[in-house]
FIDO-277726 format. One line per field, with one value per residue (C-alpha): residue in three letters; z, y, x. Coordinates in pm, whole numbers, always signed. Layout:
// residues N
type <- c(ALA  ...) .
c3 <- c(Z  ...) .
c2 <- c(Y  ...) .
c1 <- c(X  ...) .
// end
This chain:
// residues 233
type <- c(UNK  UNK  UNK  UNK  UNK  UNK  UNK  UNK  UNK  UNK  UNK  UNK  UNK  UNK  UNK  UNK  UNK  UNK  UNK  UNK  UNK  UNK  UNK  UNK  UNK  UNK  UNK  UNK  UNK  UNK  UNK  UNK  UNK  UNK  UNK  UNK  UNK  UNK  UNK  UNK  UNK  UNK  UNK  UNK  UNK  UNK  UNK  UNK  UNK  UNK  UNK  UNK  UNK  UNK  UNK  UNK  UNK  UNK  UNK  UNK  UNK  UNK  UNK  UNK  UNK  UNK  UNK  UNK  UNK  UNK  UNK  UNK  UNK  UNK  UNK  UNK  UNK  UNK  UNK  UNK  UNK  UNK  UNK  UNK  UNK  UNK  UNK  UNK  UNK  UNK  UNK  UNK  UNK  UNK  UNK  UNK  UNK  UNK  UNK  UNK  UNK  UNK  UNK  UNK  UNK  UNK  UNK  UNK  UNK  UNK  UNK  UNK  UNK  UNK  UNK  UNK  UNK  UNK  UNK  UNK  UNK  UNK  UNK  UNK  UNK  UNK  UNK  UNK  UNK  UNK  UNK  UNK  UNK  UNK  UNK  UNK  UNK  UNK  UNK  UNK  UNK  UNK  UNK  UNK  UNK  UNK  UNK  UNK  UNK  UNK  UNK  UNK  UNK  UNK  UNK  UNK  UNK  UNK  UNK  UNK  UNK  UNK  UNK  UNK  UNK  UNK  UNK  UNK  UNK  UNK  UNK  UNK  UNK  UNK  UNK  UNK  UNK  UNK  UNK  UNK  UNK  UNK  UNK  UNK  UNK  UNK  UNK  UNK  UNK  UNK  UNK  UNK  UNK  UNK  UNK  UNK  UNK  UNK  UNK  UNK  UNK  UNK  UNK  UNK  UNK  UNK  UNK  UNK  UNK  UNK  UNK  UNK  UNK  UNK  UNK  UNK  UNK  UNK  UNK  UNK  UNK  UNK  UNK  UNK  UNK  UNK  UNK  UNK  UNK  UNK  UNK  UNK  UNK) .
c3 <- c(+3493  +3804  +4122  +4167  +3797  +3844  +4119  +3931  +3642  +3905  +4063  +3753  +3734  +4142  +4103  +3916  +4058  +4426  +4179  +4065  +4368  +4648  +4493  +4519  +4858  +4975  +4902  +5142  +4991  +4648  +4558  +4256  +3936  +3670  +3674  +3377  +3218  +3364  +3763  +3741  +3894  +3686  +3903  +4241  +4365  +4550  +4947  +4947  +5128  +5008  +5262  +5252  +5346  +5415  +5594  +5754  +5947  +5912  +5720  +5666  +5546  +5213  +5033  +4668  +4359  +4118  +3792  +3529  +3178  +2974  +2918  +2742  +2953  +2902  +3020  +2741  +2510  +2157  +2003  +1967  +2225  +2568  +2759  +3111  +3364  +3575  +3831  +3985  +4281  +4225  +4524  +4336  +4605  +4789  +4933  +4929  +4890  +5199  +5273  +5576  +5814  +6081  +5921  +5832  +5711  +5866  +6024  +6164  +6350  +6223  +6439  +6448  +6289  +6523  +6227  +5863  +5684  +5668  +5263  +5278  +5451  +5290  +5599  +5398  +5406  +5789  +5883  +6197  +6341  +6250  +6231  +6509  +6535  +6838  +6838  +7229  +7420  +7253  +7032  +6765  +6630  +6296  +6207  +5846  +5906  +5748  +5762  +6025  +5808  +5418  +5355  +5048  +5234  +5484  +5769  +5885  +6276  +6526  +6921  +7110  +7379  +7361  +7400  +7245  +6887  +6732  +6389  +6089  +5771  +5533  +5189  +4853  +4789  +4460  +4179  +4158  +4543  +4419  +4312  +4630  +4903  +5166  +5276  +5600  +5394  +5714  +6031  +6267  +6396  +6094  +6279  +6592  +6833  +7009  +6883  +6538  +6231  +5962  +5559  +5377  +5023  +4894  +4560  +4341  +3960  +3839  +4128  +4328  +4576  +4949  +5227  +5539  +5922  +6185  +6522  +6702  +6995  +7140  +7254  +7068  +6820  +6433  +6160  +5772  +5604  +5292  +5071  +4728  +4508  +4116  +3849  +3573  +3484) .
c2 <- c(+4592  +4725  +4512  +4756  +4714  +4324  +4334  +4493  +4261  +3981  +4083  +3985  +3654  +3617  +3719  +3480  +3209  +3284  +3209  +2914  +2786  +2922  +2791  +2405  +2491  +2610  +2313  +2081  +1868  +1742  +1539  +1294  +1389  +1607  +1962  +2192  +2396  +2716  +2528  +2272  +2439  +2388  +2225  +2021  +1922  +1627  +1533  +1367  +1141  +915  +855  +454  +206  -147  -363  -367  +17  -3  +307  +426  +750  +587  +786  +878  +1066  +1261  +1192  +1415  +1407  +1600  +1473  +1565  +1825  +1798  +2099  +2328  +2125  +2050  +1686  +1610  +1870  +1786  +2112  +1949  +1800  +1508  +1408  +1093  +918  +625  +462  +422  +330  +706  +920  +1197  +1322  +1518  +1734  +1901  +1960  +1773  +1485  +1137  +835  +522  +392  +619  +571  +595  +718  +489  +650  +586  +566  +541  +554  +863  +882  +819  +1132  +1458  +1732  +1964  +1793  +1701  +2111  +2132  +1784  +1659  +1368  +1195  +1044  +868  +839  +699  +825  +1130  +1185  +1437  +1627  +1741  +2003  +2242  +2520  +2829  +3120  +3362  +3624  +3515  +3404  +3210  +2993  +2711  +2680  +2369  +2338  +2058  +2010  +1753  +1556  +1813  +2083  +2468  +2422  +2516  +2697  +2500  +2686  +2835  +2771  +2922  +2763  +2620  +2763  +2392  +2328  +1965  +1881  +1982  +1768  +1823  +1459  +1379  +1138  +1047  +1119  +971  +1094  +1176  +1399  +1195  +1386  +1180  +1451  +1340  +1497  +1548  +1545  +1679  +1620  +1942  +1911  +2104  +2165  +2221  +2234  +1963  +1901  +1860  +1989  +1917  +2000  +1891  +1940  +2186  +2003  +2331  +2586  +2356  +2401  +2307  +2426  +2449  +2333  +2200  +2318  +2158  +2269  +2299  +2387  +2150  +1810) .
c1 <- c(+10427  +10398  +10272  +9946  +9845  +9893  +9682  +9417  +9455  +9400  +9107  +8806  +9023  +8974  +8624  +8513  +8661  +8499  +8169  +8237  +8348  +8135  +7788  +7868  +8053  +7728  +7484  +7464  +7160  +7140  +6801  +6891  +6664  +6646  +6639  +6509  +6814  +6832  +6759  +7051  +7367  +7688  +7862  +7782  +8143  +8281  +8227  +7889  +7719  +7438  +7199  +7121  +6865  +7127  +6843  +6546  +6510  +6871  +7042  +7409  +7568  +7780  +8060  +7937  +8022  +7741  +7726  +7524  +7431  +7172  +6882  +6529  +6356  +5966  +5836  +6072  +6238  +6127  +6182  +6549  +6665  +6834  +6847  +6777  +7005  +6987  +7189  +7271  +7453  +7695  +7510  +7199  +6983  +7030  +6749  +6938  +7287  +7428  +7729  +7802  +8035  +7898  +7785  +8031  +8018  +7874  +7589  +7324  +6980  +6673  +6342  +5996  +5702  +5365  +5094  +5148  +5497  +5617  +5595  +5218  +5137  +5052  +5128  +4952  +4657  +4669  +4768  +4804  +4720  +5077  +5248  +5425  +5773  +5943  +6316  +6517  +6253  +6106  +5820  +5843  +5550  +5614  +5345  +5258  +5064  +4943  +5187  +5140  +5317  +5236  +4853  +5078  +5337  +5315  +5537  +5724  +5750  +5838  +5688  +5936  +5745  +5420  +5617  +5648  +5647  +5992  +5993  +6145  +6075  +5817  +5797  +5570  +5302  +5221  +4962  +4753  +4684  +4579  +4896  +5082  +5241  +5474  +5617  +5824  +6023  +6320  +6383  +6662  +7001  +7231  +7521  +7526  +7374  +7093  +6847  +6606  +6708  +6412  +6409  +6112  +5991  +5801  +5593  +5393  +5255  +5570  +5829  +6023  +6260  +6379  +6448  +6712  +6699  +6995  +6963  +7184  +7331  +7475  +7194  +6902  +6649  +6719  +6893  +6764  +7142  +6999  +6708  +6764  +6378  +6403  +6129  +6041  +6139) .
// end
């Protein structure tokens, strides 16, 4: 065989290995739950990070490995069938599983919320008005609004110390507007940067999930690494 037709051969083989591969290299945020069949990816890879409350406003960034198993999936599956996924952390009392480059293991600082916890307030019913987080000496406004571009998304923006609001992200909204939240669920410093990182938790009627900004030390502003939203279960 000559070394151009082994090539060839090699090329499908290569292809499809880039695809199995680049999918769980690209996820940097992994919400434990279930996810209807078709929404759970295949495979999720090692590297994670479970982000962990250890005392009181205390948290830590704690090696961890995902385990799945199938698992009944309401919204589809008929009695006796298992076509959903869920996915768990071997530190059971995670958040959120992380993976990114800039982010290790250890302890890592948490930000103050001025009102209510963070997890009792709906942005999306307080558009506009905010929420407000102080972290060293800082305060954070996090803000939804309507989207200036799409009457049927909300956008996610942040003001630091009343300034210009910076951009976050804009998301679909869902078909049952009563059953829709977006939640700050943590804030604090998780790559080490002295600048408040921020983890959303978006829900609808039939859709779930999180989202992840990190603060970009060099040149400012934030960065959307992790968007982990799933239909069903």
């Amino acid at each position: 065989m000559s070394a151009l037709k082994a090539c060839l051969l090699l090329l499908p083989l290569l292809a499809l290995t880039g695809c199995a591969t680049r999918k769980p290299g690209r996820m940097a945020l992994l919400a434990p739950g279930v996810r209807s069949g078709a929404q759970a990816p295949r495979s999720v890879g090692g590297g994670w990070l479970g982000l962990c409350q250890t005392g009181e406003n205390q948290w830590a960034l704690l090696p961890t490995s995902v385990q799945t198993r199938r698992v009944h999936d309401d919204q589809v599956d008929q009695p006796g069938e298992q076509s959903g996924k869920e996915f768990r952390s071997s530190q059971p009392t995670a958040l959120c599983l992380l993976r990114h480059g800039s982010l290790r293991a250890g302890r890592v600082q948490s930000a103050e919320f001025k009102a209510a916890r963070p997890s009792e307030v709906n942005l999306l019913n307080r558009m506009g008005f905010g929420v407000p987080v102080l972290f060293s000496i800082d305060t954070y406004l996090l803000r939804a609004t309507d989207s200036d571009k799409i009457p049927s998304q909300y956008a996610l923006s942040v003001s630091v110390n009343s300034g210009q609001s910076q951009p976050l992200g804009e998301f679909e909204r869902g078909i049952e507007p009563a059953f829709e939240s977006v939640v700050l669920i943590w804030a604090g410093d998780l790559n080490r940067d002295g600048v408040a990182d921020f983890i959303f938790q978006h829900k609808s009627f039939n859709k779930s999930g999180q989202s992840l900004y990190l603060s970009r030390s060099a040149g400012g502003g934030y960065q959307r690494v992790g968007v982990d939203l799933w239909s069903g279960g």
